[in-house]
C-alpha positions in Angstrom: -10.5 -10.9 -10.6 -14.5 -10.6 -10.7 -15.2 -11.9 -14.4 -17.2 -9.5 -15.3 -14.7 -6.4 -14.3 -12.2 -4.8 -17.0 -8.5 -4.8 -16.4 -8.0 -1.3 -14.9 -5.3 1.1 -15.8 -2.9 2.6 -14.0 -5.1 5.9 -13.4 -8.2 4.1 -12.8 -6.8 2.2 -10.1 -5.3 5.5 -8.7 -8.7 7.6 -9.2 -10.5 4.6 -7.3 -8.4 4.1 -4.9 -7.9 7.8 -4.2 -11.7 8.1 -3.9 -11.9 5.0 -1.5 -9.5 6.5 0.8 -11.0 10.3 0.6 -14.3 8.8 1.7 -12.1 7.4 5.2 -9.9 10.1 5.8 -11.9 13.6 4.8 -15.2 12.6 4.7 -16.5 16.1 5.0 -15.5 16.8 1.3 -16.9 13.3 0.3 -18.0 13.3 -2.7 -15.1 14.6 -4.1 -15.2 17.3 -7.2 -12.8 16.6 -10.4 -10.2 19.1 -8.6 -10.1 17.4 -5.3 -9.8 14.3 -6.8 -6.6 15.6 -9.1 -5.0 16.6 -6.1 -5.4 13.5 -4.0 -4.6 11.3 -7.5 -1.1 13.3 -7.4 -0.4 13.1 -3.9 4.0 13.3 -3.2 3.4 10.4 -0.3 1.3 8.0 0.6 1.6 7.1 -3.6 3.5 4.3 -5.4 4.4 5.4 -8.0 3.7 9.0 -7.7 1.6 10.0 -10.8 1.3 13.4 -12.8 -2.5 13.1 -14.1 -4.2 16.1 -15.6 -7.6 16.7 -14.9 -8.6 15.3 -18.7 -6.7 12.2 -17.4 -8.9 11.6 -14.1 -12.1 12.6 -16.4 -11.5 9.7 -18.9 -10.7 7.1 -15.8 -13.7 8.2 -14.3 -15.6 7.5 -17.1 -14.5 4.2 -17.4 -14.9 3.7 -13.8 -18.3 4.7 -14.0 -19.0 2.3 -17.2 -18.1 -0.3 -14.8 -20.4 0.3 -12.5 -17.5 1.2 -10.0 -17.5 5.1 -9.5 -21.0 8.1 -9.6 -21.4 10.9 -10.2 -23.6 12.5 -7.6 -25.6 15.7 -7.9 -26.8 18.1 -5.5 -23.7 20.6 -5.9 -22.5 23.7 -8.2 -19.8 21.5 -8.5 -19.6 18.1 -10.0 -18.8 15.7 -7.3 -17.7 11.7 -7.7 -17.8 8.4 -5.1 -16.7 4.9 -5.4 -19.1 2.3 -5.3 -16.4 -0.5 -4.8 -17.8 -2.1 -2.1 -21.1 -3.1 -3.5 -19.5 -4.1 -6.9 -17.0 -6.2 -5.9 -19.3 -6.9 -2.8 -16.2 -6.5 -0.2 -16.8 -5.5 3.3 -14.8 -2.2 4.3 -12.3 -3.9 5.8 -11.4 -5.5 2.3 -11.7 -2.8 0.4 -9.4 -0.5 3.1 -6.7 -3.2 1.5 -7.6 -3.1 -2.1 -7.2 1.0 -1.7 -3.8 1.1 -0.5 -2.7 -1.6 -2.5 -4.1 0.5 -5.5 -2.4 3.7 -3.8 0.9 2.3 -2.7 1.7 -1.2 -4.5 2.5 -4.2 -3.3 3.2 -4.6 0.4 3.3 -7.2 3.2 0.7 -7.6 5.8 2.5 -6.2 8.4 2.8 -3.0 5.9 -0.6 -3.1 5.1 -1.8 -2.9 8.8 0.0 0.1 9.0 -0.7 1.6 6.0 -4.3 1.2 6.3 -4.2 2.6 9.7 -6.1 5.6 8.8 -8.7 3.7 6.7 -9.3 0.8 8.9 -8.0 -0.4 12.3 -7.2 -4.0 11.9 -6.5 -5.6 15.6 -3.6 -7.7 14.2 -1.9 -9.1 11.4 -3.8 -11.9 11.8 -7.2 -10.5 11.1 -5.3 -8.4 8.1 -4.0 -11.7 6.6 -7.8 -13.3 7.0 -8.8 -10.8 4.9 -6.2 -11.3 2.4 -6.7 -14.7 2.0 -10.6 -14.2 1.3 -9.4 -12.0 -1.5 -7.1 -14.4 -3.0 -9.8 -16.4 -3.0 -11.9 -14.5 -5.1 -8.6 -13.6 -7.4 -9.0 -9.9 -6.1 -5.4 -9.8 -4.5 -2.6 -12.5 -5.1 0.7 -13.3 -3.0 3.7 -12.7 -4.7 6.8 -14.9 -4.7 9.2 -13.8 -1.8 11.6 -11.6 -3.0 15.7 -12.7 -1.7 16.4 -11.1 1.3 12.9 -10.3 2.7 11.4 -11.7 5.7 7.9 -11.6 4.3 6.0 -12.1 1.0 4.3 -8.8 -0.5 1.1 -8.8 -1.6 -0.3 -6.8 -4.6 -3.6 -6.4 -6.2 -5.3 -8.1 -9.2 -7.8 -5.1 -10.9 -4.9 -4.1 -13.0 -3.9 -7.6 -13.4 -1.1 -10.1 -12.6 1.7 -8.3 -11.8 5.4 -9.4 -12.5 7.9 -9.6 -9.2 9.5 -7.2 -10.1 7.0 -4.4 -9.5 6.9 -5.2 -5.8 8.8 -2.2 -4.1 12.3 -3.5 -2.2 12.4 -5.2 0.5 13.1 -4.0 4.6 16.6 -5.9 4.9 17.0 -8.4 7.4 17.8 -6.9 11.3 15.4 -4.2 10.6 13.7 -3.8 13.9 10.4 -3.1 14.0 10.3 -0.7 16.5 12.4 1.3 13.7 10.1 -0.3 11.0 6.9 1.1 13.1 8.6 4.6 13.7 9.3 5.1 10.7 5.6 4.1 9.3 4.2 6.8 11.8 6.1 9.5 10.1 5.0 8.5 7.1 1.5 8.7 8.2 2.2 12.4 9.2 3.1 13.2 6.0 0.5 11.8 4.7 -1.9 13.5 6.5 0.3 17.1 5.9 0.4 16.1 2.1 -3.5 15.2 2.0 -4.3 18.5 3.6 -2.2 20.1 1.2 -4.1 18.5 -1.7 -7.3 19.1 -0.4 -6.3 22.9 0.2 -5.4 23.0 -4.0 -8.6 21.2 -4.8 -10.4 23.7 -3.2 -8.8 26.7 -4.5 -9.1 25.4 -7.7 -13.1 24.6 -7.3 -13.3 28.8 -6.3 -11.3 29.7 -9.0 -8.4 30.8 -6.8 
């Protein structure tokens, strides 16, 4: 990792990663308020694990992520609003920083995963071009390969801001015959309710920014 970074928590990675993917997928509401940014931190899908943070929670990461030069906040509004500045920090073009978010949001995953995962962040062509990425990361010690777990077709990949992780924090692995038709189906679903879960975040961040 970028030597001159701290080890992130849990809910800093989660608060940064929520805002990276906010600023992607509802950019009308980017910058998001403290609220908002509750909401999409305590997200039911899309989240690995899922977390329960309270607003005092998301305050304190975001005031260690703004010590590090990695999150703003931004005037202009009755309300308090926040953005990421990951990309210029780490100096990562979107594409790399589409991975680092869902890695933050969802754990460790393979490329194929990824791809799909960061689907509504980032339209990567192929694996290929998602696995070029993640070897310039591993380069720069953002990301790391883990060791393939028994059973699974592909190593998992997992981020490095919170430090090295231990195998056994990668989620299980697809079992072998798993088609990936089914694999792909599946992942589309899950992108649905992402989208149904996100919209039903950002409906409770609102309410909560009127008062409702």
């Amino acid at each position: 990792m970028t030597a001159s970074l701290p080890v992130l928590t849990l809910a800093e990675t989660r608060v940064l990663g929520t805002l990276l993917e906010k600023q992607r997928t509802v950019p009308d509401t980017y910058p998001l308020s403290l609220n908002t940014l509750v909401a999409g931190c305590n997200q039911k899908t899309s989240r690995q694990p899922v977390l329960e943070l309270r607003n005092a929670d998301v305050a304190q990461a975001l005031d260690a992520l703004k010590d590090a030069g990695l999150a703003v906040e931004v005037s202009g509004s009755r309300v308090p609003r926040f953005e990421h500045r990951m990309e210029k920090v780490l100096a990562v073009p979107g594409q790399a920083a589409a991975l680092l978010a869902v890695l933050m949001l969802r754990g460790p995953q393979t490329a194929g995963e990824l791809r799909l995962n960061c689907e509504r962040l980032h339209r990567f062509a192929d694996i290929s071009s998602v696995e070029a990425f993640l070897d310039e990361l591993a380069g720069r010690t953002l990301v790391v390969e883990l060791p393939r777990l028994p059973g699974a077709r592909e190593s998992r990949w997992s981020h490095l801001l919170s430090g090295r992780p231990t195998v056994s924090e990668a989620p299980a692995a697809i079992p072998r015959g798993c088609h990936d038709e089914l694999f792909e189906l599946k992942a589309r679903v899950a992108m649905l309710e992402d989208e149904i879960g996100e919209l039903r975040g950002l409906l409770a961040g609102l309410r909560a920014d009127l008062g409702g």
